[in-house]
NUZA-979424 format. One record per atom (N, C-alpha, C): residue number from 1; atom name; x, y, z. Coordinates in Angstrom, 2 decimals. Layout:
REM residues N
pos NUM, site CA, xx X, yy Y, zz Z $
...
***
This chain:
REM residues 74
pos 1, site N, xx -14.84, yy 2.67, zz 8.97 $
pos 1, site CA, xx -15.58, yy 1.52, zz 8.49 $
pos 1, site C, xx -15.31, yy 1.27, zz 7.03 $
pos 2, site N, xx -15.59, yy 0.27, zz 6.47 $
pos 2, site CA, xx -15.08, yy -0.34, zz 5.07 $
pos 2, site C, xx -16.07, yy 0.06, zz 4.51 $
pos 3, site N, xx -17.36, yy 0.35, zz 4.50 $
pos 3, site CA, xx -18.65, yy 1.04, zz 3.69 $
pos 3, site C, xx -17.97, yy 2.46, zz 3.32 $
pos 4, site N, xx -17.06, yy 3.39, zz 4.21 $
pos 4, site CA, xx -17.36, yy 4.55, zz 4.08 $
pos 4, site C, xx -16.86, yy 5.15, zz 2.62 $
pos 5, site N, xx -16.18, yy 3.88, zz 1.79 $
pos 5, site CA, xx -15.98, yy 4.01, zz 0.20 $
pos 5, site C, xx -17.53, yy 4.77, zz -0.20 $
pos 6, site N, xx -18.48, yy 4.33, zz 0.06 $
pos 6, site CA, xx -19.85, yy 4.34, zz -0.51 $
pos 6, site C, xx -19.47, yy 5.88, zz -1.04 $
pos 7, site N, xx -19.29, yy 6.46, zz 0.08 $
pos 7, site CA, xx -20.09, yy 8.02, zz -0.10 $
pos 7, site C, xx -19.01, yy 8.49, zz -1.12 $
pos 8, site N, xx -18.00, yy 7.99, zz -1.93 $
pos 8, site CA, xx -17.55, yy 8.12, zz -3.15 $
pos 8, site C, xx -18.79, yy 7.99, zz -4.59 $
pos 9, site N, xx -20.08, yy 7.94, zz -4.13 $
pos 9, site CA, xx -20.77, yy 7.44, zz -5.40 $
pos 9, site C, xx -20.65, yy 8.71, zz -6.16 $
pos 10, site N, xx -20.40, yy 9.92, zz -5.08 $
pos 10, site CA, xx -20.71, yy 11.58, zz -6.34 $
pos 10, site C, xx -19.77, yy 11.27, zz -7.69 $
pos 11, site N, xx -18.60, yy 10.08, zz -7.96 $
pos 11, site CA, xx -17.47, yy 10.61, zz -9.14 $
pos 11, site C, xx -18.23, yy 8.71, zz -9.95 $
pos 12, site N, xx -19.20, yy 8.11, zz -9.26 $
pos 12, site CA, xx -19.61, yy 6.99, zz -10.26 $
pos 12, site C, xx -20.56, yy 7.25, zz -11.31 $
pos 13, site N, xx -20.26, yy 6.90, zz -12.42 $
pos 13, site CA, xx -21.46, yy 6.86, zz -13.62 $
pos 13, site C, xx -21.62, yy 5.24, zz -14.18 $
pos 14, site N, xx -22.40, yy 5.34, zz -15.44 $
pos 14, site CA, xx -23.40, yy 6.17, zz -15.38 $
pos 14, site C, xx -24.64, yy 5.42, zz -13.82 $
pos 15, site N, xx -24.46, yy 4.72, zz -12.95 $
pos 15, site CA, xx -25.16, yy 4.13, zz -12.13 $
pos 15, site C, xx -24.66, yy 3.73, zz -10.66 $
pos 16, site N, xx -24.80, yy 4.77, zz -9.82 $
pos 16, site CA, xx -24.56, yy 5.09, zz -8.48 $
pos 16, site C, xx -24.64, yy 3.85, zz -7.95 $
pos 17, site N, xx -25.90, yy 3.69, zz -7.66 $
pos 17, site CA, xx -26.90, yy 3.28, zz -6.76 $
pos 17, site C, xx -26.16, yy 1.63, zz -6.40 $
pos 18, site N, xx -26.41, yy 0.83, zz -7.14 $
pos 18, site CA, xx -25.26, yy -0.61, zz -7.07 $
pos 18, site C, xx -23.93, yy -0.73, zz -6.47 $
pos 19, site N, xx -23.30, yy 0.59, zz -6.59 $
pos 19, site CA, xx -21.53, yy 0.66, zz -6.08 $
pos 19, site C, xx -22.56, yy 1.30, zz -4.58 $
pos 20, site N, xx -23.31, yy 1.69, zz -3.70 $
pos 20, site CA, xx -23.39, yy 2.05, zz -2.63 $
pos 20, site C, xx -24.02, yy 0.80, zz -1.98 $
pos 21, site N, xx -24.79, yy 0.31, zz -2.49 $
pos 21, site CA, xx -24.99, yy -0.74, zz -1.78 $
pos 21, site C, xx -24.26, yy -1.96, zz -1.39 $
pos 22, site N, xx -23.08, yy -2.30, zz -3.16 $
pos 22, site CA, xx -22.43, yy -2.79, zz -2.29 $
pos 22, site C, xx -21.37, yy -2.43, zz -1.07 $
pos 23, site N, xx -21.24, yy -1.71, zz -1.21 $
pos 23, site CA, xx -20.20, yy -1.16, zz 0.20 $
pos 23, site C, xx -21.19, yy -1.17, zz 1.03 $
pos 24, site N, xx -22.04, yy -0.54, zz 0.92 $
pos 24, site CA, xx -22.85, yy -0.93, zz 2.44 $
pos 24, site C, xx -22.95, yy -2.42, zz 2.94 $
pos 25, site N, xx -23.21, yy -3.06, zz 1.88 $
pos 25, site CA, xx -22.73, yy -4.37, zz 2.20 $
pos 25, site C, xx -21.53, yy -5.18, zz 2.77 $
pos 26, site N, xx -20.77, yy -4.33, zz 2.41 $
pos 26, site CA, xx -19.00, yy -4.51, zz 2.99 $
pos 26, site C, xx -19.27, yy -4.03, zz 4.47 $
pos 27, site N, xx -20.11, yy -2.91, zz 5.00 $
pos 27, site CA, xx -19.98, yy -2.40, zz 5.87 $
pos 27, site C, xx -20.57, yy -3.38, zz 6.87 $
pos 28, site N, xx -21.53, yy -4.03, zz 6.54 $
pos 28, site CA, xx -22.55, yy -4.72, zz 7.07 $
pos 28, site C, xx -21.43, yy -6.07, zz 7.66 $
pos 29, site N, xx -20.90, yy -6.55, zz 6.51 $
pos 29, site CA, xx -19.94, yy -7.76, zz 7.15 $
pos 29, site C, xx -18.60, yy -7.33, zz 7.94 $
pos 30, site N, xx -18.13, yy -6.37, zz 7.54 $
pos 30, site CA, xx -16.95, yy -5.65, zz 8.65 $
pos 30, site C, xx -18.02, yy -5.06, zz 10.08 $
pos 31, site N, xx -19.14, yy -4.66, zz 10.00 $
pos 31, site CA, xx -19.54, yy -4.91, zz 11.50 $
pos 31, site C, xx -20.32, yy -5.39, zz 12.03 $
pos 32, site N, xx -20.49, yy -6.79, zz 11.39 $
pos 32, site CA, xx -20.86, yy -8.11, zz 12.13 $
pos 32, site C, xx -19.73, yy -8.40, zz 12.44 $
pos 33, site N, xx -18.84, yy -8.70, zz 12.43 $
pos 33, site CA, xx -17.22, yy -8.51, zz 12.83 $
pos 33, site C, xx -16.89, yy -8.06, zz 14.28 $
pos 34, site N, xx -17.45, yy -6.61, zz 14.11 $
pos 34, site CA, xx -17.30, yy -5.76, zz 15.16 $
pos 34, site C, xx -18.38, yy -6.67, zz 16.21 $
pos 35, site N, xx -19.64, yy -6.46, zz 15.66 $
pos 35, site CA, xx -20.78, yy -6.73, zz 17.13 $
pos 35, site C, xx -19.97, yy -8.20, zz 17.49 $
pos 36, site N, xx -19.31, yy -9.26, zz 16.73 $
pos 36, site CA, xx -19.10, yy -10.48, zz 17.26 $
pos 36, site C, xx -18.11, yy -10.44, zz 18.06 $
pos 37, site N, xx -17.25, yy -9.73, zz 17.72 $
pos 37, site CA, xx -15.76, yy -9.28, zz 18.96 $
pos 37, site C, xx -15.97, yy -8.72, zz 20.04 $
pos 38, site N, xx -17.00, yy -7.34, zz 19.55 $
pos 38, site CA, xx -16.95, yy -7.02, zz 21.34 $
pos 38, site C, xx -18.38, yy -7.13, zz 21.71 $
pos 39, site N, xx -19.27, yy -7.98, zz 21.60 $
pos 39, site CA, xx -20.77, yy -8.30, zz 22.28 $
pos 39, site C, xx -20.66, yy -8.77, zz 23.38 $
pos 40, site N, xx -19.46, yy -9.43, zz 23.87 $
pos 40, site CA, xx -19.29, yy -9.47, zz 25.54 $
pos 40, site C, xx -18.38, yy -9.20, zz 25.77 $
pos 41, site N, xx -17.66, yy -7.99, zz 25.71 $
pos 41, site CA, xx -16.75, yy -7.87, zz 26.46 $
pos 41, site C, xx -17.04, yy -6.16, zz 26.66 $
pos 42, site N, xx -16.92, yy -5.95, zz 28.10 $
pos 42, site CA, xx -17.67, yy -4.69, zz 28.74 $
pos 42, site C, xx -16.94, yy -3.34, zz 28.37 $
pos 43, site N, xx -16.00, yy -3.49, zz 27.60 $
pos 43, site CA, xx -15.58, yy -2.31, zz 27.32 $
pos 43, site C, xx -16.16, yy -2.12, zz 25.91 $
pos 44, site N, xx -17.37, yy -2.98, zz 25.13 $
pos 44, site CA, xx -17.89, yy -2.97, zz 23.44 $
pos 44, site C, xx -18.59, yy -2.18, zz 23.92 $
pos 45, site N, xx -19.45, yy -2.32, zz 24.69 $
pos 45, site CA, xx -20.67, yy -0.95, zz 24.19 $
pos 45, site C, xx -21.04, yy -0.31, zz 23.27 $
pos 46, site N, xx -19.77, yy 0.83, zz 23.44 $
pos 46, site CA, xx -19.72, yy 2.04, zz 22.16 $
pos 46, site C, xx -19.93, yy 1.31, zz 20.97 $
pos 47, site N, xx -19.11, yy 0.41, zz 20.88 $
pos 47, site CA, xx -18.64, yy -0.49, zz 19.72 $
pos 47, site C, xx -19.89, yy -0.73, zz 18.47 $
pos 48, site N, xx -20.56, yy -1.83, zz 19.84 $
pos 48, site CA, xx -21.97, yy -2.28, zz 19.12 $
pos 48, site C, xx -22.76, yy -1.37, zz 18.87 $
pos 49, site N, xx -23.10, yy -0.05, zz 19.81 $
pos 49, site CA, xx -23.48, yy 0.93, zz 19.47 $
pos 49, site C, xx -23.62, yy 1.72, zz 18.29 $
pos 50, site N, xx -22.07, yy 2.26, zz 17.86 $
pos 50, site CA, xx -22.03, yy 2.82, zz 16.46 $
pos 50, site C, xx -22.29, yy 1.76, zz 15.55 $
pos 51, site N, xx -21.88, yy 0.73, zz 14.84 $
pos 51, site CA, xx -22.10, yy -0.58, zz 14.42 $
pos 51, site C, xx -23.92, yy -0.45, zz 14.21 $
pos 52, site N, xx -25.02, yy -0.22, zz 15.23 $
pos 52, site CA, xx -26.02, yy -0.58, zz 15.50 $
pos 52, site C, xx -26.43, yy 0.71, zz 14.55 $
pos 53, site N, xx -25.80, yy 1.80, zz 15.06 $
pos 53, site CA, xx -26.49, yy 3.25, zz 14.61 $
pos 53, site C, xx -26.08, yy 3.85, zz 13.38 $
pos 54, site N, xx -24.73, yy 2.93, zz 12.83 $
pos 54, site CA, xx -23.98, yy 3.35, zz 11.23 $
pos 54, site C, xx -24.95, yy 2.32, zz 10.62 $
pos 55, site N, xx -25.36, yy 1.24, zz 10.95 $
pos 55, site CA, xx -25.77, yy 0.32, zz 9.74 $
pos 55, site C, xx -27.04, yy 1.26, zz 9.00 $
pos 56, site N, xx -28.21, yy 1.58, zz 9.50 $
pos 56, site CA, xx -29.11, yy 1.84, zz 8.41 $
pos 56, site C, xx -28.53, yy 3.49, zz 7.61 $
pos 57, site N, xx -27.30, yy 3.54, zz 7.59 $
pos 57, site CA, xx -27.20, yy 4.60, zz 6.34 $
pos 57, site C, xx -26.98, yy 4.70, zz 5.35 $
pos 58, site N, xx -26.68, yy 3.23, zz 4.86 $
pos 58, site CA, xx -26.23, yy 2.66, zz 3.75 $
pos 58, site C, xx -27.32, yy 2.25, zz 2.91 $
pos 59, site N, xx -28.40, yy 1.26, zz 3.25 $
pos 59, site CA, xx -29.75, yy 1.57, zz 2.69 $
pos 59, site C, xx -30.62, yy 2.73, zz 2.44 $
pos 60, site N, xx -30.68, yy 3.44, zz 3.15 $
pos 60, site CA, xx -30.75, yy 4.58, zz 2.92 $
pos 60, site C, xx -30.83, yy 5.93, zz 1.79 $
pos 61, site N, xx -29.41, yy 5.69, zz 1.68 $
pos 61, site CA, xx -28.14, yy 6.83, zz 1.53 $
pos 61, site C, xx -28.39, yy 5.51, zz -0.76 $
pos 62, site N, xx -28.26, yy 4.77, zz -0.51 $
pos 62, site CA, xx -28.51, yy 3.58, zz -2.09 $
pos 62, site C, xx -30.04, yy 3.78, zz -1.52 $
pos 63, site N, xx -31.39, yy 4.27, zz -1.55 $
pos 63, site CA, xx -32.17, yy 4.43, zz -1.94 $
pos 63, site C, xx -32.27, yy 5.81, zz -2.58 $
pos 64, site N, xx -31.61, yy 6.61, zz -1.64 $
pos 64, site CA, xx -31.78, yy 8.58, zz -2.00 $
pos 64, site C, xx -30.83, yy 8.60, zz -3.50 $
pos 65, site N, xx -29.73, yy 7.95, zz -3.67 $
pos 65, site CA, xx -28.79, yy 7.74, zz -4.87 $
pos 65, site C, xx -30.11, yy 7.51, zz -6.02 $
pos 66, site N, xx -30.63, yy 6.08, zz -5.39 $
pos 66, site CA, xx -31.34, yy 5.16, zz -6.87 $
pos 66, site C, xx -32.29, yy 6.32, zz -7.15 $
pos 67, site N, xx -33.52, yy 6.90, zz -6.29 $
pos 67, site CA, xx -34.13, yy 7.67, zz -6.60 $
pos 67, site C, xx -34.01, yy 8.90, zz -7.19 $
pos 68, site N, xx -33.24, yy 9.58, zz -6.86 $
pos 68, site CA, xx -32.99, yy 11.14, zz -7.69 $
pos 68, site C, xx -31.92, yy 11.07, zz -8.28 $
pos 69, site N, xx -31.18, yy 10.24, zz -8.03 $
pos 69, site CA, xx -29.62, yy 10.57, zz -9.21 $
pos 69, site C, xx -29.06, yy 8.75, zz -9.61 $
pos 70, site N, xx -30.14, yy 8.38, zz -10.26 $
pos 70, site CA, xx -30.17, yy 7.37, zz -11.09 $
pos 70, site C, xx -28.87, yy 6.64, zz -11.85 $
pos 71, site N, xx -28.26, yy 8.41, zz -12.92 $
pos 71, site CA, xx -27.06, yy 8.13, zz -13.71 $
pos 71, site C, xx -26.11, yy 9.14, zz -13.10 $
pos 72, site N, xx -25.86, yy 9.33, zz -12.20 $
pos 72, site CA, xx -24.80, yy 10.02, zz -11.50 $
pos 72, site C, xx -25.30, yy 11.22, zz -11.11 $
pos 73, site N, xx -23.99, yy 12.17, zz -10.35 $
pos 73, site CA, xx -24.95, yy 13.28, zz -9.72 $
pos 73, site C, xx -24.35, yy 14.38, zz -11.08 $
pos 74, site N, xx -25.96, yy 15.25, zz -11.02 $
pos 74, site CA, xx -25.65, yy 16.17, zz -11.96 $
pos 74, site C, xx -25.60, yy 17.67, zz -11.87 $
***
């Protein structure tokens, strides 16, 4: 997935939290992508599936950043 830059925030300073969200944001439009290609066609399933079950880690993952490691990890 194009988010999975995010989990590069451990080498960002001094402010994580903005570079994860946007990639999660990248992730978000690369799989609306995905759910729109294969939402009918019977072999998506999986597809929409992971898509469904990767999206909330990115909010997440840019809240746990903003909260404890503000200006990078220390």
């Amino acid at each position: 997935m194009e988010s999975a830059g995010a989990l590069g925030w451990v080498a960002i300073t001094p402010a994580p939290a903005p570079f994860v969200a946007e990639m999660g944001e990248a992730g978000i439009f690369y799989g609306n992508r995905v759910l729109y290609a294969f939402r009918d066609k019977p072999d998506g399933k999986a597809h929409v599936e992971f898509v469904n079950t990767f999206r909330p880690l990115y909010p997440a993952l840019s809240a746990y950043v903003k909260e404890y490691h503000t200006t990078g990890l220390t």
